[in-house]
Structure formats: structure tokens, C-alpha cells
N, C-alpha and C positions, 0 to 999 in steps of 0.2 A: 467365470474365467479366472484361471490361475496363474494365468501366463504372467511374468514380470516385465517390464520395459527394458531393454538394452540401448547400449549406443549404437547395436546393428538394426534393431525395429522398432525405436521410438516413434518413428514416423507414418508406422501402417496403424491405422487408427484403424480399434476393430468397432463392430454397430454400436456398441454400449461404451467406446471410447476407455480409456485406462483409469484407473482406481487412484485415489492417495497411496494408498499400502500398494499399488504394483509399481509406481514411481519412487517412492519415497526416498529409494537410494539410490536411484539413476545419477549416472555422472557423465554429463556433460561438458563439451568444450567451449560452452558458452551459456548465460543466465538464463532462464526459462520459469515457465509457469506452467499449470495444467487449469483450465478453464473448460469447463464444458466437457471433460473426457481429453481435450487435443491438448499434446504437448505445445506451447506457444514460446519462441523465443524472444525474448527481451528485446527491446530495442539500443541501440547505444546511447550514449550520454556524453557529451560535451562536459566542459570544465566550470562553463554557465552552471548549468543542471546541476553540478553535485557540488559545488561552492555553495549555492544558494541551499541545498540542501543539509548539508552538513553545519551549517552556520544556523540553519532555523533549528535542528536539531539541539546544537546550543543553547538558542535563546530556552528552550522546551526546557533540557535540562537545568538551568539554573532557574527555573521558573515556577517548577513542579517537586511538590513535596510529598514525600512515601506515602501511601504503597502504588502512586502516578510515577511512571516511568516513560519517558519517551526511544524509541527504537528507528534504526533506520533498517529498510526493509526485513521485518518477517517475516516470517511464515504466516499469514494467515487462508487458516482453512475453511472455507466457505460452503463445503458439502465435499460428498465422497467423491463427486467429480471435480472439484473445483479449490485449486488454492493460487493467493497471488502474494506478489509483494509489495506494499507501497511504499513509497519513498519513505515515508516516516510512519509510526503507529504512537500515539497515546496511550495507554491501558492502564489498570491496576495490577498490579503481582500480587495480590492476594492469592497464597494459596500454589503462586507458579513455583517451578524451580528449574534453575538453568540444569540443573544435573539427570532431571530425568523429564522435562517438559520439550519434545523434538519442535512443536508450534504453536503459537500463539490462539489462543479460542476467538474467535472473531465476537463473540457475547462481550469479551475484555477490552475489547476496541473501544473507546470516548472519542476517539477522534485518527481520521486518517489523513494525509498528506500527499498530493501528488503533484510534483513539481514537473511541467510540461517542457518537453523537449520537442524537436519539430519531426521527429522518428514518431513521438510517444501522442501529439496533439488528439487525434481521435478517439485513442486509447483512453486516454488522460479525460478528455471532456465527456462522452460519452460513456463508454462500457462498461469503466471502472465505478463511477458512480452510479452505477445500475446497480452493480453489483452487491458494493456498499449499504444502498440503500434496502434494497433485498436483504441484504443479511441482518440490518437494523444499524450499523454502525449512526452514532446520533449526530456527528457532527464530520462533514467532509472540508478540508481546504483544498484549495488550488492555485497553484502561483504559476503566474505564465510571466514570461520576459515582455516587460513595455517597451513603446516605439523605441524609447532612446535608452533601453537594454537594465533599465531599474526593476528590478521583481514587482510585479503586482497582483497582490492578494487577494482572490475572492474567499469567501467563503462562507457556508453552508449550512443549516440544522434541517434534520430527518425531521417533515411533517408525517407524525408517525399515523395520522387520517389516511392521508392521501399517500403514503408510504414513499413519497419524494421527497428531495433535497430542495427545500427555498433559503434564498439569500437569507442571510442571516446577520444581525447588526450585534446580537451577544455571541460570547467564547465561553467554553465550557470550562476557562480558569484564568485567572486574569494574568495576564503576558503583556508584554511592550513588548513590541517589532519596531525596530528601524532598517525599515527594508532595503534602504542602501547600502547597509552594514552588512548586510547580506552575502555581496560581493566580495569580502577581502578574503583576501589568502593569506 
């Protein structure tokens, strides 16, 4: 199939679903992913979600020394049917270059981010680290909002046996979070 994705038939999913290359330059009036062949739109994000998000981004950057870079959502490609975005990526740039690299190799990933919105909860607990762990990413976090609205961090290493995500008590580089610090604008 040669067909490209429009913004008149992104939505007619053919049997074998659409490609990275028939997507790749679809423009949308709203964020999305391709999973599975099906265009999937984004969910939205509260000022919760992308505080918390951008602020761990921070602590990442001041934290990590070259060729570790931390990113908020890119590209990563997960198969010819499948790319998503997480909240944050870990990686090495060994080798990348923003001038002719369009996404991120999911091999580059050390560590992914997905900070839970109550649009994104299933998404976030479930699929997404399916996905991750399928692809080998080694290390997943997850931060969901606690009762009384303080970020709380799990987080994860690929048992790469059992090709799942178990709790995890080390980090792939050493960071200090203060997860209430999380919160300021």
C-alpha cells in the first residue's frame, strides 16, 4: 500500500493499518500517535501533568552529562506500525543529529517517562509499558498525582528474563528528585 494518510482519511484504517512513512508528515489539528497501524489521538493535559513534567525534565537536565540527554516527548519508533511519544526520553546522542535524524531509535532510550493524567491513567499504566518493555527500553518511570496532589514516583527496570517491568529500588544515573519541587511554575 502506497496510499499516504490525509487529514480527509486518517481515520479509515485499511487491514494492515498505516505505515511510519505513510504518516510521517500528516498534519493534524491535534497530537497523535500511530500504534498498532491506528492513528490514536493524544489525550489532553492539565497544568498538573506538564508542570510536573517539565520540571522532572529539569531535574534530568542538570543531572545528566553528554552524550545523556533528556527530551520531552519524541518520536519514538517502535516498529513500522508503531510510534509514540513519552512524556520525557532519556537517551544517548551518540551518533544522532537534530539536522537529519526526523526520530529518536527506541534502542537509544535508557529510560522513559510518563506522567499520568486522568485522560492518560490506562494508557499510562498499562499499554504504554507494554510497549516499552517489548521494545527493551531498560528502565520505565511513572508519576501519578497523590491523594493530597504531591507527584508520586514509581519506578521500574526491564527484567529482561521475563521481558517485564519490576519495581525497581536503583536508577540508571544518579538524580535527586524533590518531588514537591515538581509543582512550581
Amino acid at each position: 500500500m502506497t496510499e499516504r494518510a490525509t487529514a480527509a482519511n486518517w481515520h479509515h484504517c485499511h487491514t494492515d493499518g498505516w505505515t511510519y512513512e505513510q504518516v510521517k508528515e500528516l498534519d493534524l489539528p491535534f497530537d497523535w500517535e500511530l500504534v498498532d497501524g491506528v492513528i490514536s489521538p493524544r489525550g489532553c493535559e492539565d497544568l498538573w501533568h506538564d508542570c510536573v513534567r517539565d520540571n522532572l525534565r529539569c531535574c534530568f537536565t542538570r543531572a545528566l552529562h553528554a552524550p545523556r540527554v533528556a527530551l520531552t516527548q519524541p518520536t519514538l519508533i517502535l516498529g513500522t506500525r508503531t510510534f509514540i511519544r513519552p512524556d520525557i526520553a532519556v537517551f544517548d546522542t551518540s551518533g544522532l543529529s537534530v539536522l537529519t535524524d526526523a526520530y529518536l531509535p527506541v534502542a537509544r532510550a535508557e529510560l522513559v517517562v510518563e506522567v499520568v493524567s486522568p485522560l492518560s491513567l490506562s494508557e499510562d499504566r498499562y499499554r504504554r509499558p507494554g510497549l516499552f518493555s517489548e521494545a527493551g527500553v531498560p528502565f520505565h518511570w511513572r508519576v501519578e498525582r497523590g491523594a493530597d496532589g504531591i507527584p508520586v514516583l514509581r519506578e521500574f527496570r526491564l527484567d529482561g528474563r521475563a521481558g517485564t517491568y519490576e519495581a525497581a529500588a536503583d536508577r540508571p544515573f544518579p538524580i535527586a528528585i524533590d518531588l514537591t519541587s515538581l509543582l512550581e511554575l
